[in-house]
C-alpha positions as CSV (number, residue, x, y, z in Angstrom):
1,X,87.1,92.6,84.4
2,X,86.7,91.3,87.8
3,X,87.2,87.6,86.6
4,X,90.6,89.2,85.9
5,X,91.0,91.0,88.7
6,X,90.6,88.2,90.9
7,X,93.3,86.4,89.3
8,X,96.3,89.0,90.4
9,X,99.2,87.5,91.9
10,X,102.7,89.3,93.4
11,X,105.9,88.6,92.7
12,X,109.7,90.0,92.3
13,X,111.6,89.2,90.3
14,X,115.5,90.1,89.9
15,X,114.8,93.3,92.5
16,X,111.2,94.2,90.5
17,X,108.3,93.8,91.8
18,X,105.7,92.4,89.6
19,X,102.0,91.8,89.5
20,X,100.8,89.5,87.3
21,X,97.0,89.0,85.6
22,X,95.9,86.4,83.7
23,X,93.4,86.2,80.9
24,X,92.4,84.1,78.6
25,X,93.4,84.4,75.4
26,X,90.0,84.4,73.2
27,X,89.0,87.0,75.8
28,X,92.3,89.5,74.9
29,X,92.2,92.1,72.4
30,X,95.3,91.5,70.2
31,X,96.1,94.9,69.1
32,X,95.6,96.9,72.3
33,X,98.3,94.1,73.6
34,X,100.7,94.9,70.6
35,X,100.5,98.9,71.3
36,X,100.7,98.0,74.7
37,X,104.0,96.0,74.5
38,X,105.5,97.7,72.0
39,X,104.6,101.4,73.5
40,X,105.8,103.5,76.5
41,X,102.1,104.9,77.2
42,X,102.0,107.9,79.6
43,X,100.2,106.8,82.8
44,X,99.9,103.1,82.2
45,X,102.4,100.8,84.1
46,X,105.0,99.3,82.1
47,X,104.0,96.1,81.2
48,X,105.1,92.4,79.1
49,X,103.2,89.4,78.5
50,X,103.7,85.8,77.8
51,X,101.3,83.1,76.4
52,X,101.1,79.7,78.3
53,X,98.4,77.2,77.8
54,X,95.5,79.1,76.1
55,X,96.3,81.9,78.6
56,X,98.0,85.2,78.4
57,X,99.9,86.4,81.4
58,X,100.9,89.8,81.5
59,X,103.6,91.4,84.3
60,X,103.1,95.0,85.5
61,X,106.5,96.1,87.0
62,X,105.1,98.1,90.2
63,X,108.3,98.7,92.1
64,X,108.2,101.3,94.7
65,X,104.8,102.0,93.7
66,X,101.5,101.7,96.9
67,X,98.2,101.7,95.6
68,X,96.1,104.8,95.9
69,X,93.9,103.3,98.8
70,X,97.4,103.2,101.1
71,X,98.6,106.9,99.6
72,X,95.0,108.0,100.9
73,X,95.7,106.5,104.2
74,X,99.2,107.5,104.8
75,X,98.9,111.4,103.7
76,X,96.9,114.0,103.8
77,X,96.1,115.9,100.3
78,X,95.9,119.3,100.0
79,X,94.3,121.3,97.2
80,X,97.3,121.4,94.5
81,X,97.9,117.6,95.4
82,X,94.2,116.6,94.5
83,X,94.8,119.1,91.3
84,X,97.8,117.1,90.2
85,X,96.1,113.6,90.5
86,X,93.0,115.1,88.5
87,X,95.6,116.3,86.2
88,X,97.1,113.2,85.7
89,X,93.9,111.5,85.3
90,X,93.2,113.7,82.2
91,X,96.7,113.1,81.1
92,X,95.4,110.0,80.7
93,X,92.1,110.1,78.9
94,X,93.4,112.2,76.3
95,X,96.3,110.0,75.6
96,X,94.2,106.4,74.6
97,X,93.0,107.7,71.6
98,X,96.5,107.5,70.1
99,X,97.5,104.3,70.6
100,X,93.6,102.9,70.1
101,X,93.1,102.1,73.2
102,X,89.4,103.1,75.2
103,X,88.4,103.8,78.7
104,X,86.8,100.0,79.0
105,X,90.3,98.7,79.7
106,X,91.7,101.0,82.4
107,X,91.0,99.6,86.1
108,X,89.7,102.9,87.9
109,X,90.4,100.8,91.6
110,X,91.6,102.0,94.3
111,X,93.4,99.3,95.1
112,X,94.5,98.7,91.4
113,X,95.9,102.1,90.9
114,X,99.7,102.6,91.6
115,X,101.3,105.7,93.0
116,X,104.6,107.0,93.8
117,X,104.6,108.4,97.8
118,X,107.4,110.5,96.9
119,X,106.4,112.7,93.9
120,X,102.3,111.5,93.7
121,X,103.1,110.1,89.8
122,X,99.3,107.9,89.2
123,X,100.1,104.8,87.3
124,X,97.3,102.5,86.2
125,X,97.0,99.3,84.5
126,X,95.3,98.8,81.4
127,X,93.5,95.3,81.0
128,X,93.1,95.0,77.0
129,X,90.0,92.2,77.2
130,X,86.9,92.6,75.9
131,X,84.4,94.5,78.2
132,X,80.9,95.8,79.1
133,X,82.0,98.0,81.4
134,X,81.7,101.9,80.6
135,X,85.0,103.4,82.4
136,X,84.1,106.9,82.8
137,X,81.4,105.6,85.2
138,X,84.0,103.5,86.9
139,X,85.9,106.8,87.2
140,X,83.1,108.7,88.7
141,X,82.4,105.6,91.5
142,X,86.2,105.6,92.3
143,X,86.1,109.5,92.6
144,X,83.3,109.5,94.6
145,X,83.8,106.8,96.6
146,X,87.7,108.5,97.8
147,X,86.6,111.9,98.4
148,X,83.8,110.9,100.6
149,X,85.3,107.8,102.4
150,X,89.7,107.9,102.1
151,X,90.9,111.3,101.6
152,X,92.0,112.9,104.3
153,X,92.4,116.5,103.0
154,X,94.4,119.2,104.7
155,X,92.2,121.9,106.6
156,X,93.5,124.8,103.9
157,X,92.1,129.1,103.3
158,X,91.1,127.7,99.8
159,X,88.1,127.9,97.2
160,X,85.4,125.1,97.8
161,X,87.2,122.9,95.3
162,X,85.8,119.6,96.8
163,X,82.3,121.0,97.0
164,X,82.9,121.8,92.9
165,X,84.1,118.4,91.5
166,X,81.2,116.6,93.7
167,X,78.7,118.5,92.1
168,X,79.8,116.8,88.9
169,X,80.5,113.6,89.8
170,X,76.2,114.2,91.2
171,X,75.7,114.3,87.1
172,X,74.7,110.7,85.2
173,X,77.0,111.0,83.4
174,X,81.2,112.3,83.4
175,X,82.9,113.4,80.4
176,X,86.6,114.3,79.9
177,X,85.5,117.9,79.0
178,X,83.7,118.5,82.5
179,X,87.2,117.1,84.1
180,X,89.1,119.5,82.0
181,X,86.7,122.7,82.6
182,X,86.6,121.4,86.3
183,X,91.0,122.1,86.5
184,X,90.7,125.6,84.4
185,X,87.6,127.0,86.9
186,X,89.6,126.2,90.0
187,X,93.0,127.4,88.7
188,X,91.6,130.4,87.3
189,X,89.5,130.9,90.8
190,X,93.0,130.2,92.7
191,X,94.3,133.2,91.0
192,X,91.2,135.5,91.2
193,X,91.4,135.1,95.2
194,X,95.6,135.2,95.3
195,X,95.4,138.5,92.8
196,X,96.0,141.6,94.7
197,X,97.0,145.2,93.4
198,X,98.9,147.9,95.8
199,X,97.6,151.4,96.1
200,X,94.6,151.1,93.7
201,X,91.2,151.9,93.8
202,X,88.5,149.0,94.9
203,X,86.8,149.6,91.6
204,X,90.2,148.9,89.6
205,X,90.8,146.0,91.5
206,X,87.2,144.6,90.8
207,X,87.7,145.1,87.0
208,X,90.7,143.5,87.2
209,X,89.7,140.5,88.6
210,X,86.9,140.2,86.4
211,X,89.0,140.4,83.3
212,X,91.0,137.6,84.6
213,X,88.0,135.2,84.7
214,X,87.1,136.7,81.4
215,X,90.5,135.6,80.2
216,X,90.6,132.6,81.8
217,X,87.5,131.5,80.0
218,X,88.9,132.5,77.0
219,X,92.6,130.7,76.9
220,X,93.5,128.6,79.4
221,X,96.9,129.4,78.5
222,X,96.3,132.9,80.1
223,X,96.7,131.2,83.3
224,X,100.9,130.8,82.7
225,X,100.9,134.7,82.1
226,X,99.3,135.9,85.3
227,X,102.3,133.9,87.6
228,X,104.6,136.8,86.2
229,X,105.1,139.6,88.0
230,X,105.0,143.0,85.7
231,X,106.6,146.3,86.2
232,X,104.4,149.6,84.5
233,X,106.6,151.9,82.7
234,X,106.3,155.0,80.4
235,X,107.4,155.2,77.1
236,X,107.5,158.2,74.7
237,X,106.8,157.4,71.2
238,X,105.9,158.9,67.8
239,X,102.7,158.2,66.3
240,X,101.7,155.8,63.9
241,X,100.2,157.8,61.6
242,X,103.3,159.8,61.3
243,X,105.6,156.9,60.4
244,X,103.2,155.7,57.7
245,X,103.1,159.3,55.8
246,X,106.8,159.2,55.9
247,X,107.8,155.5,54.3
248,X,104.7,156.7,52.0
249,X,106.3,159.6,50.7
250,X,109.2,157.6,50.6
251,X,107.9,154.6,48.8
252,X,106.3,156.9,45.9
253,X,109.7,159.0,45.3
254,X,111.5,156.3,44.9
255,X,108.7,155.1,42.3
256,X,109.0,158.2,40.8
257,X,112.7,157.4,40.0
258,X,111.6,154.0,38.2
259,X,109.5,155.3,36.3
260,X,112.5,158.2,35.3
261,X,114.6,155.4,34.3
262,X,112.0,153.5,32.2
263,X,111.6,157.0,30.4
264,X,115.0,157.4,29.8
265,X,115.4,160.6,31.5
266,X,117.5,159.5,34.1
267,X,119.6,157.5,32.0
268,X,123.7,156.9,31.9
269,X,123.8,157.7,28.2
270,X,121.7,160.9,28.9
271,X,124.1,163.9,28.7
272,X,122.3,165.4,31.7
273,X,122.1,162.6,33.4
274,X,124.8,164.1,36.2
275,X,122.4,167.0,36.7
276,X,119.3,165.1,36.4
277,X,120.4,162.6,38.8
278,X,121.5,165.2,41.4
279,X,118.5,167.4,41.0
280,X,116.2,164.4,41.8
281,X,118.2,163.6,45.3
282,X,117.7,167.3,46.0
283,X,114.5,167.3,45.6
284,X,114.2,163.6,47.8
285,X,115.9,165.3,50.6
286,X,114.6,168.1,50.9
287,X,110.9,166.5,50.8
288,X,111.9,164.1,53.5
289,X,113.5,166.9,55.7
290,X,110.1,168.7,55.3
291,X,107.9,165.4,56.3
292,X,110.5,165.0,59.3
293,X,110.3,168.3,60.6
294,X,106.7,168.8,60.7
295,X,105.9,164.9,62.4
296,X,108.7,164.1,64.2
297,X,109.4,166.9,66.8
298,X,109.5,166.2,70.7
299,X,105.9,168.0,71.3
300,X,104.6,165.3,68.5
301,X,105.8,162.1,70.8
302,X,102.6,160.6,72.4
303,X,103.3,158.7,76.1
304,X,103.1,155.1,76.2
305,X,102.5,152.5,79.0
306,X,104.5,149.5,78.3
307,X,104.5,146.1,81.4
308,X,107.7,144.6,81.7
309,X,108.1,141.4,83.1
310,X,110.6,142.3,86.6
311,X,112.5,139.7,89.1
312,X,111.0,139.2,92.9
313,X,114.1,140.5,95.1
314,X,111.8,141.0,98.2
315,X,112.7,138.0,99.7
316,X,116.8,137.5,101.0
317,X,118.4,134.2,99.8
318,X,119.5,133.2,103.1
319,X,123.5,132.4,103.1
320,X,125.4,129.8,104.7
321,X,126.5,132.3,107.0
322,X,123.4,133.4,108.2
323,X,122.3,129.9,108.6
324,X,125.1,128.9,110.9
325,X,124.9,132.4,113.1
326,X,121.1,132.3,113.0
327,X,120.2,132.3,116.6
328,X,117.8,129.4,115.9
329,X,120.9,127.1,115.2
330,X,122.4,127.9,118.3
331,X,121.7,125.4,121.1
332,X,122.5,125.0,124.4
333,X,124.0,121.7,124.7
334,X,122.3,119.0,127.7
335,X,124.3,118.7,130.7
336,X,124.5,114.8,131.9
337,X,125.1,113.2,134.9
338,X,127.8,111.3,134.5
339,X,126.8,109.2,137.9
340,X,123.7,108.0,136.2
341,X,124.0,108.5,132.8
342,X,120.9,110.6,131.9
343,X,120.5,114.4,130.8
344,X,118.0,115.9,133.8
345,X,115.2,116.2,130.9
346,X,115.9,112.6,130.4
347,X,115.1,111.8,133.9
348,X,112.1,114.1,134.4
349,X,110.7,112.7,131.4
350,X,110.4,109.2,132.2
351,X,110.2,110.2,136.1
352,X,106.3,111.3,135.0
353,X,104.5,107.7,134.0
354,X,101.6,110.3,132.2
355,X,105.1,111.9,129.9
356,X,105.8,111.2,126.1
357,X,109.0,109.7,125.4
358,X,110.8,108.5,122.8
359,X,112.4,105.5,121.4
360,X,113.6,107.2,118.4
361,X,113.8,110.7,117.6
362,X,111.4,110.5,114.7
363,X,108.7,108.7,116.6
364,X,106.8,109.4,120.2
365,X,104.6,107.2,122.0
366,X,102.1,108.4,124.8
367,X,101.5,105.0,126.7
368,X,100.5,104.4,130.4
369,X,101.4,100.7,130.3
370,X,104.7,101.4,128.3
371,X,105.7,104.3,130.9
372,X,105.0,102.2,134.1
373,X,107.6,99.5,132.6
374,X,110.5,102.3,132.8
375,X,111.7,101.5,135.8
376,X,113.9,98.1,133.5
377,X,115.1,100.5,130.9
378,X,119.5,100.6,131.0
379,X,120.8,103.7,129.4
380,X,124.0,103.1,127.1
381,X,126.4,106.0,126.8
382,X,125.7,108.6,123.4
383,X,126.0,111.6,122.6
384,X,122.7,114.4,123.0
385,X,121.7,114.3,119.5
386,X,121.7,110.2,119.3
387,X,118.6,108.1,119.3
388,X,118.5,107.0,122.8
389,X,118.9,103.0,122.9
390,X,116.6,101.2,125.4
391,X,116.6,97.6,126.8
392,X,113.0,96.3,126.5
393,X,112.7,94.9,129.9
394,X,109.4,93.8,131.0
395,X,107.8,95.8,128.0
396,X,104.2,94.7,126.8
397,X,103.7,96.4,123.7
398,X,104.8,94.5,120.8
399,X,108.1,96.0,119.4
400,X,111.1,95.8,116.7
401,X,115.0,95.6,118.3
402,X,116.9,97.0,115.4
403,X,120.0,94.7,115.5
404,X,123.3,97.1,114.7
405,X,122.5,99.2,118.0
406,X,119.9,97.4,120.1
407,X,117.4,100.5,119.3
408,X,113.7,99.4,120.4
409,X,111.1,100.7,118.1
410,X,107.5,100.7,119.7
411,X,105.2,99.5,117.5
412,X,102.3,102.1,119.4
413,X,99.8,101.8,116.4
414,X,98.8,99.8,113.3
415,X,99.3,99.7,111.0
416,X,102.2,100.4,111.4
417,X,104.6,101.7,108.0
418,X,108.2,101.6,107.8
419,X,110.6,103.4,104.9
420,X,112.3,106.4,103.8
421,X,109.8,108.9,103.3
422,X,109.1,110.5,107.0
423,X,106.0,112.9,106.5
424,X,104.6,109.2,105.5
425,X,105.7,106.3,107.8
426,X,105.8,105.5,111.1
427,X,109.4,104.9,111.5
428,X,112.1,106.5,109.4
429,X,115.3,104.8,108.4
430,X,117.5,106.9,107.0
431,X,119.5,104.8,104.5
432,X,119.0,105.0,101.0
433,X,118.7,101.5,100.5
434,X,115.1,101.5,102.0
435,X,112.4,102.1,99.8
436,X,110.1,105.6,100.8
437,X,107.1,103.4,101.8
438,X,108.9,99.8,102.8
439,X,107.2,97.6,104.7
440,X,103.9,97.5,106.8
441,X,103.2,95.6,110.2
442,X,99.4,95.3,110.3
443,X,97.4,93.8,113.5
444,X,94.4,91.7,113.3
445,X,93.1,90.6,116.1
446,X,95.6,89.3,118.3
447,X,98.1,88.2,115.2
448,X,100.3,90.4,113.7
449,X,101.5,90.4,110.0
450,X,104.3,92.0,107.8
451,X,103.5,93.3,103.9
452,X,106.0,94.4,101.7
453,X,105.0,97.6,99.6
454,X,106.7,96.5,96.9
455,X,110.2,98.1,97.6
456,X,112.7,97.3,95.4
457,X,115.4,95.5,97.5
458,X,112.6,93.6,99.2
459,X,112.2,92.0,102.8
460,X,112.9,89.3,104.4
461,X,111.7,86.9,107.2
462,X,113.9,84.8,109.0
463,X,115.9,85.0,105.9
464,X,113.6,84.2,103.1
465,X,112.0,86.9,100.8
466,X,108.4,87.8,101.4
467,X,106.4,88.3,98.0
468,X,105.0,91.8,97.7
469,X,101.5,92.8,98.3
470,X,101.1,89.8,100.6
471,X,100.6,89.5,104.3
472,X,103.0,87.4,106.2
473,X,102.0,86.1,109.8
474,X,104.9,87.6,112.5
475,X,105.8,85.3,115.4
476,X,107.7,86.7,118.8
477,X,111.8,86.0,117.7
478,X,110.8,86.4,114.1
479,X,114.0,88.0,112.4
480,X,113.1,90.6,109.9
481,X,115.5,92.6,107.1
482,X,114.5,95.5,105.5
483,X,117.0,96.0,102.6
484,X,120.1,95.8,104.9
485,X,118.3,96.4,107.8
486,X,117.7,93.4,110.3
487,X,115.5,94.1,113.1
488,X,113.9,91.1,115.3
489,X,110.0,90.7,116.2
490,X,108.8,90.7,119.8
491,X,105.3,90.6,120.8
């Protein structure tokens, strides 16, 4: 498998991006590459091939997808974002087996393994050669490897989750059913510590959660119930046994009437058969107005506790109305100096060489050497809520000059991501051509380089696409477009 995937290359392709193995073609197993091509597999990238030469190529379509290594780089995980990528990882597993395909031929690698930023959708590419590898054991290096070394997880009040699945991955051996039994302890354990009952007893409480974990152990499906809220009511009701001596008594009169027709004696051609017939309901009614009388009287009903499942109206949808007279949306606007130019905070700020300031709204930089090069910046005229446009002056960092407004963007650390998605990058464009996770200016040494994270309208430098996946060297007066973007280099 490494033979292979040392042979990866990047490309796009009509607006895909594609990454492209190739194998040899007395090393491919044929039917895992028919069920491959002719299936849409959960989890596994969508994939074609092609033979050429003795060689089979195939093209995984990654657009818009980062590999798991930059995901673990550019955001922090929190418990139920670990949960879902275990989750999916199962998914997985337990899906091979029905198009014969085997753990051998996933690539568990980090940098192998395709996510979405956006909704944290795991991808992975399935090599169908023959291998000696065993893949669960690949799995358990990858997992261990990223928990102790990339993830950055959030600082959360929860369960020792991470302490649980690394005393698993400490075993020689993983199975699928330790991964499954790992994601039903920690659920069920997340709703032991959320479950909380008002105006009970300790002890009650204590029983309770302990029949939960009971439950849990039993049916993992137990786990759906417990997120519904329930409301206790009482309900009067007759007894059982009460209903069943009725609809017995019932059942054997009317028997008794079958077996008066068989007989003849409650026959139409019987000339009593008037009498006979109403001397028979007589005696039904009055036998079932006895029964009823004696069972089913009010000081026979028995109580009844019944749980009904009830709505959550604690919490106020908040209107439109209170959103626009909520006291948070009301702002004093900034008064400028129209001599100068600049709002007085505007002036303080870059007044103080030691002061954060901004060169777009979503992004700060605290920089000594930037500061001291303030005294060059022109001010155009904007409104208070615009990105304030600077003219780079003397400036030493390296930086972008977005090309529709002359905005500088301070490239203040590396590397440094560009895109859509702003809990994850760097610098946000808002403009749904760009992709969540763009592009990426990396530094090494004193040379700087621009990557394209396989977006799907691509980037450009000085007006000719960049492949994906691949570092490009950036000079100073380098013109770069991102989508419809066009920003030029300065370093």
């Amino acid at each position: 498998m490494n033979t292979a995937e040392n042979k990866m290359k990047f490309s796009s392709v009509n607006g895909s991006a594609l990454l492209t193995l190739t194998c040899k073609s007395d090393e491919v197993i044929l039917y895992q590459l028919e069920m491959m091509s002719k299936n849409s597999i959960p989890k596994l990238l969508k994939n074609h091939f092609s033979r050429f030469d003795g060689e089979i190529r195939l093209f995984y379509d990654i657009t818009s997808l980062i590999g798991l290594e930059k995901l673990f780089e550019r955001r922090d995980m929190g418990r139920q974002d670990f949960l879902y990528i275990i989750k999916q990882i199962i998914s997985l597993l337990e899906g091979l087996d029905e198009y014969l395909l085997d753990y051998n031929g996933i690539i568990f690698d980090k940098k192998s393994i395709y996510v979405n930023p956006g909704t944290l959708e795991v991808h992975f590419i399935y090599l169908p050669i023959q291998s000696n590898k065993d893949g669960l054991e690949t799995l358990k290096n990858l997992l261990l490897d990223s928990i102790i070394k990339d993830i950055k997880f959030k600082n959360e009040q929860v369960d020792n989750y991470i302490q649980k699945i690394l005393e698993i991955l400490k075993n020689k051996e993983l199975s699928l059913s330790q991964l499954k039994d790992y994601v039903k302890d920690v659920e069920c354990s997340e709703l032991i510590s959320n479950f909380t009952l008002k105006n009970e007893s300790d002890t009650f409480v204590t029983e309770s959660k302990a029949n939960i974990k009971m439950e849990c152990s039993m049916d993992s499906g137990y786990i759906e119930k417990l997120h519904t809220k329930f409301e206790e009511t009482i309900k009067y009701s007759y007894p059982i046994k009460s209903y069943i001596i009725l609809f017995s008594t019932i059942g054997l009169f009317i028997l008794f009437g079958i077996i008066l027709c068989l007989t003849g004696t409650l026959s139409v051609n019987s000339p009593d058969f008037l009498i006979t017939l109403f001397g028979y309901l007589l005696i039904g009614g009055a036998l079932t107005y006895l029964i009823y009388s004696k069972l089913f009287t009010s000081e026979k009903r028995v109580e009844k506790k019944v749980q009904k499942p009830v709505k959550d109206t604690s919490r106020k949808k908040e209107t439109f109305k209170d959103k626009v007279f909520s006291s948070e949306s009301i702002k004093p606007e900034n008064t400028w100096d129209k001599k100068s130019g600049k709002s007085p905070e505007t002036m303080d700020s870059f007044n103080n060489k030691n002061n954060l300031y901004y060169v777009n709204k979503d992004i700060g930089a605290v920089r000594s050497e930037v500061a001291s090069s303030m005294e060059n910046v022109r001010f155009y005229n904007h409104d208070s809520d615009s990105t304030t446009i600077l003219d780079a002056g003397n400036m030493t960092e390296p930086y972008l000059r977005r090309i529709k407004n002359s905005e500088i963007i301070v490239l203040n650390n590396f590397p440094f991501m560009i895109g859509r998605l702003s809990e994850q990058v760097d610098y946000c464009l808002d403009n749904p051509a760009v992709g969540k996770l763009h592009a990426e200016i990396s530094k090494e040494d004193a040379e700087f380089f621009l990557t394209d994270m396989n977006s799907r309208n691509g980037t450009m430098l000085n007006g000719e696409q960049v492949m994906p996946g691949i570092s490009h060297k950036l000079n100073s007066g380098d013109k770069v477009t991102i989508a419809n973007e066009e920003f030029t280099f300065y370093c």
